[in-house]
C-alpha positions as a Markdown table, in Angstrom:
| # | Residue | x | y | z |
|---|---|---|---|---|
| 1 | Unk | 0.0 | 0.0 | 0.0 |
| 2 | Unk | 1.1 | 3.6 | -1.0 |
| 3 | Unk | 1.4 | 5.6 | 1.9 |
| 4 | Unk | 0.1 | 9.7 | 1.2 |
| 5 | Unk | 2.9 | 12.1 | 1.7 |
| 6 | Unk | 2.7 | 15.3 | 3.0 |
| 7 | Unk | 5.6 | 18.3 | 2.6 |
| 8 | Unk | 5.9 | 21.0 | 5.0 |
| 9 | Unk | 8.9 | 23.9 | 5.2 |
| 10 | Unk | 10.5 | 23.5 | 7.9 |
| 11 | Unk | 12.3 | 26.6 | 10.4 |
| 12 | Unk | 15.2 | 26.9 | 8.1 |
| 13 | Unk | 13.3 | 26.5 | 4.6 |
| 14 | Unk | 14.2 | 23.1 | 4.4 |
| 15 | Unk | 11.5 | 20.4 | 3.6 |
| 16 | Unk | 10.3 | 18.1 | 5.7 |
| 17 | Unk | 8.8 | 14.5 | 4.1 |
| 18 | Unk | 5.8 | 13.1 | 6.4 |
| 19 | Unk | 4.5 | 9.7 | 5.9 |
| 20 | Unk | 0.7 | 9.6 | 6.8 |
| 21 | Unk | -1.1 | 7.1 | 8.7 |
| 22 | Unk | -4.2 | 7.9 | 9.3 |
| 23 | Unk | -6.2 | 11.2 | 9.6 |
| 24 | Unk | -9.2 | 11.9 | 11.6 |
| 25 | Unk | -11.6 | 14.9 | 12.5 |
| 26 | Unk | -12.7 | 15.8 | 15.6 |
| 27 | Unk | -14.6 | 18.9 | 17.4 |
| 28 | Unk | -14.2 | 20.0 | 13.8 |
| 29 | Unk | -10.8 | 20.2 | 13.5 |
| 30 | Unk | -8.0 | 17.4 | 11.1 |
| 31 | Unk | -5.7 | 16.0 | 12.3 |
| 32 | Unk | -3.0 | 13.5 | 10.9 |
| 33 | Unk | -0.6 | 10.6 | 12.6 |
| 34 | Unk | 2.5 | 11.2 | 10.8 |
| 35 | Unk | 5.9 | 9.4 | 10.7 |
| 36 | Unk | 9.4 | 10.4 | 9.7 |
| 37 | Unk | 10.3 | 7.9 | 7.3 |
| 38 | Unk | 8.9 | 4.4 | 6.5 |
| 39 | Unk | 10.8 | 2.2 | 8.9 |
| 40 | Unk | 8.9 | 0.5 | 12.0 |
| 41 | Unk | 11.3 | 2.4 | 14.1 |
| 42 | Unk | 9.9 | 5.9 | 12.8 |
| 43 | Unk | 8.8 | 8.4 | 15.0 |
| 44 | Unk | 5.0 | 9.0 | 14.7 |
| 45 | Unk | 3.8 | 12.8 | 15.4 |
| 46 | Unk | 0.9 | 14.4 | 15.4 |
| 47 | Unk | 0.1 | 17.6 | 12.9 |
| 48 | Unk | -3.2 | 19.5 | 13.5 |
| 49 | Unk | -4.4 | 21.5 | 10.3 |
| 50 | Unk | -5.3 | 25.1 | 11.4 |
| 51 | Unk | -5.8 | 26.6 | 8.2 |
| 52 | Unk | -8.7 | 29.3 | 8.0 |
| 53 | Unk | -11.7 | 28.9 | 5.1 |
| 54 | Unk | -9.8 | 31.6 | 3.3 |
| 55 | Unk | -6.5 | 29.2 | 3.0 |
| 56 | Unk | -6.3 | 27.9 | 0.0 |
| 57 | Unk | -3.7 | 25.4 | 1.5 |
| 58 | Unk | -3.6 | 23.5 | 4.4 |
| 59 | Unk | -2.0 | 25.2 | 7.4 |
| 60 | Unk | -0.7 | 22.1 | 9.1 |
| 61 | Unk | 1.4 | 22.5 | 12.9 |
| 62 | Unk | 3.0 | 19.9 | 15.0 |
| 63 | Unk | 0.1 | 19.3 | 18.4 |
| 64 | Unk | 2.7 | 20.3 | 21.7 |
| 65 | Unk | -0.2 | 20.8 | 24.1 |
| 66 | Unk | 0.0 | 17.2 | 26.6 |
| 67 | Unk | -3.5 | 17.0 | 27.1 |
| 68 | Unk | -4.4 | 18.0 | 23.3 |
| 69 | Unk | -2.0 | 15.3 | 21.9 |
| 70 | Unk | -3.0 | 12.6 | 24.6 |
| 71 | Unk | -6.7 | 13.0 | 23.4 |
| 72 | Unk | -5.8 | 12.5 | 19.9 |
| 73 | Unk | -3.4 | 9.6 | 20.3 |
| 74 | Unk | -5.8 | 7.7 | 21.9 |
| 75 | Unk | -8.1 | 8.0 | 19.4 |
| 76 | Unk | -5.4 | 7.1 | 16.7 |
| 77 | Unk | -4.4 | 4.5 | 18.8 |
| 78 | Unk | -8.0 | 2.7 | 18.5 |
| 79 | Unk | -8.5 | 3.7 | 14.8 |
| 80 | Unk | -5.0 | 1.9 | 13.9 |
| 81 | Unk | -6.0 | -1.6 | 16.8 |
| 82 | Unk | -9.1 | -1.5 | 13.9 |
């Protein structure tokens, strides 16, 4: 299976390659599980997409709030058990 990948700049202009896992929606907001590179030892992150209606892009940022990213874990964590 052909994993999606997404592309986002990163602090210094350089680009940064995300493999996605699975994506989600919740209390209308996206939100993607995301890993570094396609080995089983990848780190997985979580992106939230904050883009307005007036974006004609996604707006996508890395979830740092604890309680925010515990939330959406667990939900990924049952989507992926599925």
């Amino acid at each position: 299976m052909e994993q999606d990948q997404i592309v986002l700049e990163g602090e210094n202009g350089e680009k940064l390659i995300f493999y996605v896992l699975e994506q989600t929606r919740i209390a209308g907001r996206s939100y993607l599980l995301v890993t570094d590179s396609k080995d089983e030892e990848a780190t997985a992150v979580i992106l939230r997409d904050d883009s307005k209606d007036t974006d004609l892009e996604s707006v996508y940022v890395f979830v740092e709030d604890d309680a925010e990213f515990e939330a959406i874990a667990g939900v990924f964590e049952g989507m992926l058990d599925e």
